[in-house]
Chimera marker file (.cmm) of the C-alpha trace (Angstrom):
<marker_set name="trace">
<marker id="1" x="-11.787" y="-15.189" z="0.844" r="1" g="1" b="0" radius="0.5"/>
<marker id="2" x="-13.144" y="-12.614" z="-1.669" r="1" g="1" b="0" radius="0.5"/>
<marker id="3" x="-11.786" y="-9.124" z="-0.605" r="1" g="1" b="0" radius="0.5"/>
<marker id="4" x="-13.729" y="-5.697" z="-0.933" r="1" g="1" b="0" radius="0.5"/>
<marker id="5" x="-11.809" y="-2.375" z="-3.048" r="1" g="1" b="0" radius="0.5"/>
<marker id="6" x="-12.614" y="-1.018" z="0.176" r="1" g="1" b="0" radius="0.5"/>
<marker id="7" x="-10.827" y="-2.802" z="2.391" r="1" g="1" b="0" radius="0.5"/>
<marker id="8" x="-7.579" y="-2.099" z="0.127" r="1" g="1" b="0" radius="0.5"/>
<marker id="9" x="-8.412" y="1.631" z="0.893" r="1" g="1" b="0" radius="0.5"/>
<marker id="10" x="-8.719" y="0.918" z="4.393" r="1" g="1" b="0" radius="0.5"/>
<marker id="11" x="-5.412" y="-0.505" z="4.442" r="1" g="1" b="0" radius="0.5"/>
<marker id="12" x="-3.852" y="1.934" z="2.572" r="1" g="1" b="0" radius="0.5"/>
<marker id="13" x="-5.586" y="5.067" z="4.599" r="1" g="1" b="0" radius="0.5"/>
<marker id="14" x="-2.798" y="4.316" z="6.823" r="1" g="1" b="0" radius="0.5"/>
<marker id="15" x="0.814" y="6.055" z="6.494" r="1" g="1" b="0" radius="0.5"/>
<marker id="16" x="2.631" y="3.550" z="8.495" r="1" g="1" b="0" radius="0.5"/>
<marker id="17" x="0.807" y="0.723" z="6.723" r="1" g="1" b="0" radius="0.5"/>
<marker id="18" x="2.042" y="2.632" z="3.364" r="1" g="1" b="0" radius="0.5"/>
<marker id="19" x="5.425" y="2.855" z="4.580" r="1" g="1" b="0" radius="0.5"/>
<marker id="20" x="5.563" y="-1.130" z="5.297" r="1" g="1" b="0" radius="0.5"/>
<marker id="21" x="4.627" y="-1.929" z="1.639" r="1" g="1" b="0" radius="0.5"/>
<marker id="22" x="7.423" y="0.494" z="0.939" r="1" g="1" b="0" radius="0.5"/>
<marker id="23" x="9.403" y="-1.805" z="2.695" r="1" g="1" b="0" radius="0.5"/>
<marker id="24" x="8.196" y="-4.799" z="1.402" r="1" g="1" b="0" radius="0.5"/>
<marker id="25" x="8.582" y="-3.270" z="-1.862" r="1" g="1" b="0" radius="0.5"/>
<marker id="26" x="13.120" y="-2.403" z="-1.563" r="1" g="1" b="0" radius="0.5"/>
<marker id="27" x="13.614" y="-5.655" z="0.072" r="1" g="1" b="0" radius="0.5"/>
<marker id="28" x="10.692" y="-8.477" z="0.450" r="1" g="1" b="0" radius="0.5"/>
<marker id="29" x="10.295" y="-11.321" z="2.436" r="1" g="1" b="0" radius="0.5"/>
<marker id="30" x="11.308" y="-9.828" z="5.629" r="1" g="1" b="0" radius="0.5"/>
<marker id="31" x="10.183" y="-11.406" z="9.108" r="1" g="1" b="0" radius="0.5"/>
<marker id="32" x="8.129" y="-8.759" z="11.891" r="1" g="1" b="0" radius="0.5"/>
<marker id="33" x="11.827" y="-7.669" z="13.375" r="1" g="1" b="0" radius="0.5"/>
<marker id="34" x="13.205" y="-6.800" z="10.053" r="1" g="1" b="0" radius="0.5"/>
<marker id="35" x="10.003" y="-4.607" z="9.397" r="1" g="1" b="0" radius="0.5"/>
<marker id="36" x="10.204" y="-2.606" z="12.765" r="1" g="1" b="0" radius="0.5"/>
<marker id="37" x="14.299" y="-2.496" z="12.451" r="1" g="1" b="0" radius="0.5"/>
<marker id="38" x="13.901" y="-0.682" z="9.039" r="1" g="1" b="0" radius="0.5"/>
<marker id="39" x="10.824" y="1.277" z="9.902" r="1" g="1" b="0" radius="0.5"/>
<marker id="40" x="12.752" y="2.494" z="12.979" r="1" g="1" b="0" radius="0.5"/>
<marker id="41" x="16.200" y="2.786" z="11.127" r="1" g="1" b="0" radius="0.5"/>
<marker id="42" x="15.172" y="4.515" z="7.985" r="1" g="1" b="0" radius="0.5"/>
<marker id="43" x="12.011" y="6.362" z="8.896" r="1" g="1" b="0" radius="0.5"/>
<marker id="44" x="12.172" y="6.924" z="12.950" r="1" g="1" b="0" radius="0.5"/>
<marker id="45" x="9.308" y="4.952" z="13.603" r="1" g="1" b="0" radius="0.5"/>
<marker id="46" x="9.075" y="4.273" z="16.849" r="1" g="1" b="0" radius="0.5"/>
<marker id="47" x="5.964" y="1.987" z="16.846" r="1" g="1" b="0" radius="0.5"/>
<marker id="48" x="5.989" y="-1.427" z="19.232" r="1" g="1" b="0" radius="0.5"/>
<marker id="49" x="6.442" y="-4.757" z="17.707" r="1" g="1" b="0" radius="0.5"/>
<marker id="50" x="2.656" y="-5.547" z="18.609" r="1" g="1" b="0" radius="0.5"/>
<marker id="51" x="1.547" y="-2.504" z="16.670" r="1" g="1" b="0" radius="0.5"/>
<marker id="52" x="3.392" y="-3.483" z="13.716" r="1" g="1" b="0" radius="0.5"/>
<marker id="53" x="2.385" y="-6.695" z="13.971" r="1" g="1" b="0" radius="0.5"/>
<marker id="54" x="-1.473" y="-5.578" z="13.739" r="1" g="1" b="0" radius="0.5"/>
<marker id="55" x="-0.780" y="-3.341" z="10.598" r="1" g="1" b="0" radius="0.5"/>
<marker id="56" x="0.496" y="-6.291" z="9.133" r="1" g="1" b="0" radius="0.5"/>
<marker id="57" x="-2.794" y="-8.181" z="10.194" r="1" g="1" b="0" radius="0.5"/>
<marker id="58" x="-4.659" y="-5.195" z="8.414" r="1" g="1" b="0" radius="0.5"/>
<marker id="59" x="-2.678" y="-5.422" z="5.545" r="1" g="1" b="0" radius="0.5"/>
<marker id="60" x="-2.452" y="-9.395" z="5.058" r="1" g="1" b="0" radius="0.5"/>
<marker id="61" x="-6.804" y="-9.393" z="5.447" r="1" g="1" b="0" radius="0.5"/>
<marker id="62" x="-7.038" y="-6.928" z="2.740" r="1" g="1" b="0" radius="0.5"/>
<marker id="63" x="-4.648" y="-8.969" z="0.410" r="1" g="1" b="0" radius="0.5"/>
<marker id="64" x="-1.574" y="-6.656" z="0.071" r="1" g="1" b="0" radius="0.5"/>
<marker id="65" x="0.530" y="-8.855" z="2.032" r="1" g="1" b="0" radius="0.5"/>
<marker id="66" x="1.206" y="-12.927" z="1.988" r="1" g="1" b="0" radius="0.5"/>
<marker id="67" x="2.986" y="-14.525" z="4.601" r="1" g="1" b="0" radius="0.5"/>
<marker id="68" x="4.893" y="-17.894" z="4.942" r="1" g="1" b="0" radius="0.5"/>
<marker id="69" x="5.903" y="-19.484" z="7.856" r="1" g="1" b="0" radius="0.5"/>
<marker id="70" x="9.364" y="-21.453" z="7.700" r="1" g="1" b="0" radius="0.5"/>
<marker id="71" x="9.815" y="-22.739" z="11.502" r="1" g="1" b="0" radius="0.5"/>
<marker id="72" x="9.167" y="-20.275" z="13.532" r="1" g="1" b="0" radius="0.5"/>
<marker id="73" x="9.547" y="-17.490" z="11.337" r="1" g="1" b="0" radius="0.5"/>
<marker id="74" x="7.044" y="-15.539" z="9.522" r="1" g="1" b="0" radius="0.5"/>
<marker id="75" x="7.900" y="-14.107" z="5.980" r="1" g="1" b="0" radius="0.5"/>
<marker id="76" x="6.078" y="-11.330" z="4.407" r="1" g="1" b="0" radius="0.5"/>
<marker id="77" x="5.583" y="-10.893" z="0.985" r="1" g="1" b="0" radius="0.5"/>
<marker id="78" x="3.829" y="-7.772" z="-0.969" r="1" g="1" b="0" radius="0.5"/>
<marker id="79" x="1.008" y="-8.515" z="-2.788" r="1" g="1" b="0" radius="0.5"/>
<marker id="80" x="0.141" y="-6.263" z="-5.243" r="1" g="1" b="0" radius="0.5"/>
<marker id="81" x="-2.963" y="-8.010" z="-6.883" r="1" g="1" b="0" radius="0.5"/>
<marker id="82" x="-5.457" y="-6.482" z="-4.820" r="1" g="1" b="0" radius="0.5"/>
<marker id="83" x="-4.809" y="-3.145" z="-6.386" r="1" g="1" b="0" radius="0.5"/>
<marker id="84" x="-5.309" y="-4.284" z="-9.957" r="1" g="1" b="0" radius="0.5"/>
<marker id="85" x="-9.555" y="-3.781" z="-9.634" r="1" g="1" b="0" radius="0.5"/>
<marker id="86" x="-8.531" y="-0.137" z="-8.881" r="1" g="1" b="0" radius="0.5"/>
<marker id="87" x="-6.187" y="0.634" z="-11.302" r="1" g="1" b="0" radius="0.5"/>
<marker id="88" x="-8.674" y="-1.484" z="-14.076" r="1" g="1" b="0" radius="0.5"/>
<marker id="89" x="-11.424" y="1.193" z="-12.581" r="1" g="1" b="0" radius="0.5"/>
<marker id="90" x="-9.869" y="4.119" z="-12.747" r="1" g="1" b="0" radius="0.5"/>
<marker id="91" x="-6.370" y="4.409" z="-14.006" r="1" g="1" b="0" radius="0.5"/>
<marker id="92" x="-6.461" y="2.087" z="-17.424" r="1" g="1" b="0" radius="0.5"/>
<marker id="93" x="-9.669" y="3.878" z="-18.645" r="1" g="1" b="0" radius="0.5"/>
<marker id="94" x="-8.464" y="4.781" z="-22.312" r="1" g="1" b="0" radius="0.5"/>
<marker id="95" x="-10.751" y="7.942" z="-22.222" r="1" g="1" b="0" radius="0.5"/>
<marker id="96" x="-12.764" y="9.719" z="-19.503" r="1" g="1" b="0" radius="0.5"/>
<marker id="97" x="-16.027" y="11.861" z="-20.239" r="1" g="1" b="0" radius="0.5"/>
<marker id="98" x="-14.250" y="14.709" z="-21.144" r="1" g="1" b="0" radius="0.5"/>
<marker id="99" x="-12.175" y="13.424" z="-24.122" r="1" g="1" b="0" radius="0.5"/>
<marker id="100" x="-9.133" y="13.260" z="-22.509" r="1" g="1" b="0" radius="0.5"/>
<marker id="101" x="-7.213" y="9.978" z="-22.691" r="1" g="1" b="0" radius="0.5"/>
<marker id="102" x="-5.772" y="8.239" z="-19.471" r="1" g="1" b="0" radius="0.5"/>
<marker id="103" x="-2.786" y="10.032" z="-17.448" r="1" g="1" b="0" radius="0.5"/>
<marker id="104" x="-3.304" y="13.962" z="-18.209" r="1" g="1" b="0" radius="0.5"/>
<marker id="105" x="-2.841" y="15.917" z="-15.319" r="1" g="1" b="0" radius="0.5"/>
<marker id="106" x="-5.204" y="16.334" z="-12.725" r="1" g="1" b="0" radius="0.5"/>
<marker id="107" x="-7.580" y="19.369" z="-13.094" r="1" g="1" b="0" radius="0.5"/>
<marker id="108" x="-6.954" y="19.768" z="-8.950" r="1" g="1" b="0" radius="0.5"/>
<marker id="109" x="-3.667" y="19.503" z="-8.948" r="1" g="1" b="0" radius="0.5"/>
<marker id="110" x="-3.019" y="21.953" z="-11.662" r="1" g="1" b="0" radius="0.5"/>
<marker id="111" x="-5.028" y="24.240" z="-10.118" r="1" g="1" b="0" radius="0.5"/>
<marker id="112" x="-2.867" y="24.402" z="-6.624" r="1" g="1" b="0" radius="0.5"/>
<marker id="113" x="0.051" y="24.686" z="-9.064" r="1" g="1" b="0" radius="0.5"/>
<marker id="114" x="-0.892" y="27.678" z="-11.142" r="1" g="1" b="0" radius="0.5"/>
<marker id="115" x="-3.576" y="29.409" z="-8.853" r="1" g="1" b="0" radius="0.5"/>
<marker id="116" x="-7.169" y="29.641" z="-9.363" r="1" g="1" b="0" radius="0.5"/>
<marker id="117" x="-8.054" y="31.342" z="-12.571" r="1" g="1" b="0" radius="0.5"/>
<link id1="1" id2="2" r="1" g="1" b="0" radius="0.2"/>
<link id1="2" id2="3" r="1" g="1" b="0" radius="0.2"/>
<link id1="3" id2="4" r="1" g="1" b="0" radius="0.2"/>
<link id1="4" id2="5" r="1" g="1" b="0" radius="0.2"/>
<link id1="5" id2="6" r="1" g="1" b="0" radius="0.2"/>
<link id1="6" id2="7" r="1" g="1" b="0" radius="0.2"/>
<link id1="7" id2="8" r="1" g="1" b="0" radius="0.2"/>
<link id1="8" id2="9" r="1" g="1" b="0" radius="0.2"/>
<link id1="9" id2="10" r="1" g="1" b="0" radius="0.2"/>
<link id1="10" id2="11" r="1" g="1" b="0" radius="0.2"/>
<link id1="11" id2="12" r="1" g="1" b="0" radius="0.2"/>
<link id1="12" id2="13" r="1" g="1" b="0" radius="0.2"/>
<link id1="13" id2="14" r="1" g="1" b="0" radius="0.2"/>
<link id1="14" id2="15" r="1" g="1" b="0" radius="0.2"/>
<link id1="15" id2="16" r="1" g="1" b="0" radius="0.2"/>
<link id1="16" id2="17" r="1" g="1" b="0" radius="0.2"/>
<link id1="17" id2="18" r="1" g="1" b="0" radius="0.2"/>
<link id1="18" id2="19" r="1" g="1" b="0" radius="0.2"/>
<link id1="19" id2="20" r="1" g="1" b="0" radius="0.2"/>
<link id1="20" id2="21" r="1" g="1" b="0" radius="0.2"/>
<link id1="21" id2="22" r="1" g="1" b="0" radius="0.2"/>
<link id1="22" id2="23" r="1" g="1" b="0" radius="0.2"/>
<link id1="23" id2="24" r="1" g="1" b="0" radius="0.2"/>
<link id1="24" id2="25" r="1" g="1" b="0" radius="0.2"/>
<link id1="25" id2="26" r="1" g="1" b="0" radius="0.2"/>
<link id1="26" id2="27" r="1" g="1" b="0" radius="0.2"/>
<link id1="27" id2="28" r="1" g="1" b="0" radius="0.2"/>
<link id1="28" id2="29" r="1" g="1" b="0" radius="0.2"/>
<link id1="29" id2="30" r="1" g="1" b="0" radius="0.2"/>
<link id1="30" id2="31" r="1" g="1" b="0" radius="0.2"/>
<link id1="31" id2="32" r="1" g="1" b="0" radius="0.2"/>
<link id1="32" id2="33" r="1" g="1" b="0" radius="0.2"/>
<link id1="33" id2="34" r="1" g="1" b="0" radius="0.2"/>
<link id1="34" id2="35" r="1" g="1" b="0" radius="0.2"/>
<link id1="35" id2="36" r="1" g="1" b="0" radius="0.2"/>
<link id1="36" id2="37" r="1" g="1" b="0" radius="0.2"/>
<link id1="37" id2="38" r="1" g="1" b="0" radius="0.2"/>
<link id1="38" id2="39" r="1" g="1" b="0" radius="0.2"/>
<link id1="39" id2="40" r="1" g="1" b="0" radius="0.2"/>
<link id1="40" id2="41" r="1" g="1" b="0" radius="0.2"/>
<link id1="41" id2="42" r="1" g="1" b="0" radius="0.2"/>
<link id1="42" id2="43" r="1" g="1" b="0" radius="0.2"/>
<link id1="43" id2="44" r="1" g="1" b="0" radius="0.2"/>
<link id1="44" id2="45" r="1" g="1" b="0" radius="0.2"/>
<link id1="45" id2="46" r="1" g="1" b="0" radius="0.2"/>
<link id1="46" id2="47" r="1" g="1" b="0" radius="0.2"/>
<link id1="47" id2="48" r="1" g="1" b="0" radius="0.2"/>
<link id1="48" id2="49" r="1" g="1" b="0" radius="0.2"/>
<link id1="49" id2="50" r="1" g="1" b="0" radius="0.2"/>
<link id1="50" id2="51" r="1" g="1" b="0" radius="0.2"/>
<link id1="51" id2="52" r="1" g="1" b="0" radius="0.2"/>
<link id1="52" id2="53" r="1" g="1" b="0" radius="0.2"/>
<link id1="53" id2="54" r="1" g="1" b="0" radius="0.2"/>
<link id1="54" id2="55" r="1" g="1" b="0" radius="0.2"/>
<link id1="55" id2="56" r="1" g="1" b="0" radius="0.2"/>
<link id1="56" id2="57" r="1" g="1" b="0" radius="0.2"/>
<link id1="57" id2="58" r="1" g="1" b="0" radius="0.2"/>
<link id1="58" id2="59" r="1" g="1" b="0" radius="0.2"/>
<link id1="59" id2="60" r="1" g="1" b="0" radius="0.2"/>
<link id1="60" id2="61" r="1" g="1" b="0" radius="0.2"/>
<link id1="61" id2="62" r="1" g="1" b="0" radius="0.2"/>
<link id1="62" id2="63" r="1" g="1" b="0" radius="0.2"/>
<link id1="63" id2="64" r="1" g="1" b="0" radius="0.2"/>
<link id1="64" id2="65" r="1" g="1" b="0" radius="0.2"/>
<link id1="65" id2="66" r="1" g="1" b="0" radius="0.2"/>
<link id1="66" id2="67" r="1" g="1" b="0" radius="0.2"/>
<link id1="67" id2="68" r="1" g="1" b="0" radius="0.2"/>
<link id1="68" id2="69" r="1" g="1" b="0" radius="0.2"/>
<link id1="69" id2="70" r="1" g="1" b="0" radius="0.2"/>
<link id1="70" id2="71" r="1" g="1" b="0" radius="0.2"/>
<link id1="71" id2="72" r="1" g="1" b="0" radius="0.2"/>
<link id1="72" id2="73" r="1" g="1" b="0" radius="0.2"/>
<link id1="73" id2="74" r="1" g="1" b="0" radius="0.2"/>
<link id1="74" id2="75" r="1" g="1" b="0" radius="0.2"/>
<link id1="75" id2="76" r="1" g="1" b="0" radius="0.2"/>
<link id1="76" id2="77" r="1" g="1" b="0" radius="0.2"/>
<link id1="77" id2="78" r="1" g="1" b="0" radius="0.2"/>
<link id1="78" id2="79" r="1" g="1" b="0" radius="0.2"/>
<link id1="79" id2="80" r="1" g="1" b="0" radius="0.2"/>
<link id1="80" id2="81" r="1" g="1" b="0" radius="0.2"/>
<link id1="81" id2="82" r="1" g="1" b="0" radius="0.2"/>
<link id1="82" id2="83" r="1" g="1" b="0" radius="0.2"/>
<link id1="83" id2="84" r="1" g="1" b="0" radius="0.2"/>
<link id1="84" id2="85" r="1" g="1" b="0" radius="0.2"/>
<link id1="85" id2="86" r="1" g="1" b="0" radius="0.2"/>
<link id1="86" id2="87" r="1" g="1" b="0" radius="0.2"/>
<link id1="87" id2="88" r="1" g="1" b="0" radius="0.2"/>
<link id1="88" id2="89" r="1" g="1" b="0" radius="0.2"/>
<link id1="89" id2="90" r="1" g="1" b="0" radius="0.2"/>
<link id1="90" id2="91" r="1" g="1" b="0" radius="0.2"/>
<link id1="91" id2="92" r="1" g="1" b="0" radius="0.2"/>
<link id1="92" id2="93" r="1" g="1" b="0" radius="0.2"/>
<link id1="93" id2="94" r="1" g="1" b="0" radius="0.2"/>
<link id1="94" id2="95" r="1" g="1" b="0" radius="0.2"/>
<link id1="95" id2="96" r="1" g="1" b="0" radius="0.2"/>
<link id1="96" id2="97" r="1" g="1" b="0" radius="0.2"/>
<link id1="97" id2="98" r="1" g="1" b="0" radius="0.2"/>
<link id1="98" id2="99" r="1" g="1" b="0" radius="0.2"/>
<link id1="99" id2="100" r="1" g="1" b="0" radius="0.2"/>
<link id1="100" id2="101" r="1" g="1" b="0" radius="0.2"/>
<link id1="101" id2="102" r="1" g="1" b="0" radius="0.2"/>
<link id1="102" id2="103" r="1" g="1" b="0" radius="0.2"/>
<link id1="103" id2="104" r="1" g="1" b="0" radius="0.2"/>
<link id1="104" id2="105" r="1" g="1" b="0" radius="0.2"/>
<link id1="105" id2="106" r="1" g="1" b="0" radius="0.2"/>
<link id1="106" id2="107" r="1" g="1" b="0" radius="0.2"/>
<link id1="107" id2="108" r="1" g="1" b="0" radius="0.2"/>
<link id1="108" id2="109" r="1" g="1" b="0" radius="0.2"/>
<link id1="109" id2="110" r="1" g="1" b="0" radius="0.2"/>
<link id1="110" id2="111" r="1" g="1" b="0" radius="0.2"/>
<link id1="111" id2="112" r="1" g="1" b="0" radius="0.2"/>
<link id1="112" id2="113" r="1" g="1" b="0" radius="0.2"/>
<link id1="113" id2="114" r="1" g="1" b="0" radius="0.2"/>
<link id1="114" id2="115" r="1" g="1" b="0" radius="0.2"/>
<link id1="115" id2="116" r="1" g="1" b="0" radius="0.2"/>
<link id1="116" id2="117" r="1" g="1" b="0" radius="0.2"/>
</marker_set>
């Protein structure tokens, strides 16, 4: 299945769906009641098992997540791979048009920082 950049954004838009790879990311391989025990535990999520479950669809068709079934449990896995097209697009660039090599601060964020000059 060959997956869009966009549908990694769409997947990511999402602060819940953010907070699962969080998640996946302290402690992975954790089955659909493990996710909602932690979300619920450690961030007061109070979302259903079924809407869980259906950010986890989201996230599994845009690549970030693997799953593996051993009986009649299902496993899920980060995936990080889908995110390497974006970081090769934007974030390993060894120079943008302005001269500045990759990681200086952004121009926005400074701004909101310091005040408008």
């Amino acid at each position: 299945m060959v997956r869009r950049v966009g549908d990694v954004f769409k997947a990511l838009a999402d602060s819940t769906r953010r907070t699962i790879l969080d998640e996946l990311t302290d402690r992975n391989g954790q089955t659909l009641f493990e996710i909602c025990a932690r979300l619920c535990t450690k961030h007061g999520l109070g979302s259903s098992r079924q809407a869980i479950s259906q950010h986890l669809d989201v996230l599994e068709s845009a690549g970030l997540v693997e799953t593996r079934r051993e009986g009649r449990y299902k496993f899920h896995y980060i995936n990080t791979g889908p995110l390497r097209p974006i970081v090769e697009r934007w974030l390993d660039r060894p120079e943008d048009a302005g001269g500045r090599t990759g990681g200086g601060a952004d121009p926005a964020e400074t701004e909101r920082k310091e005040g408008p000059t």
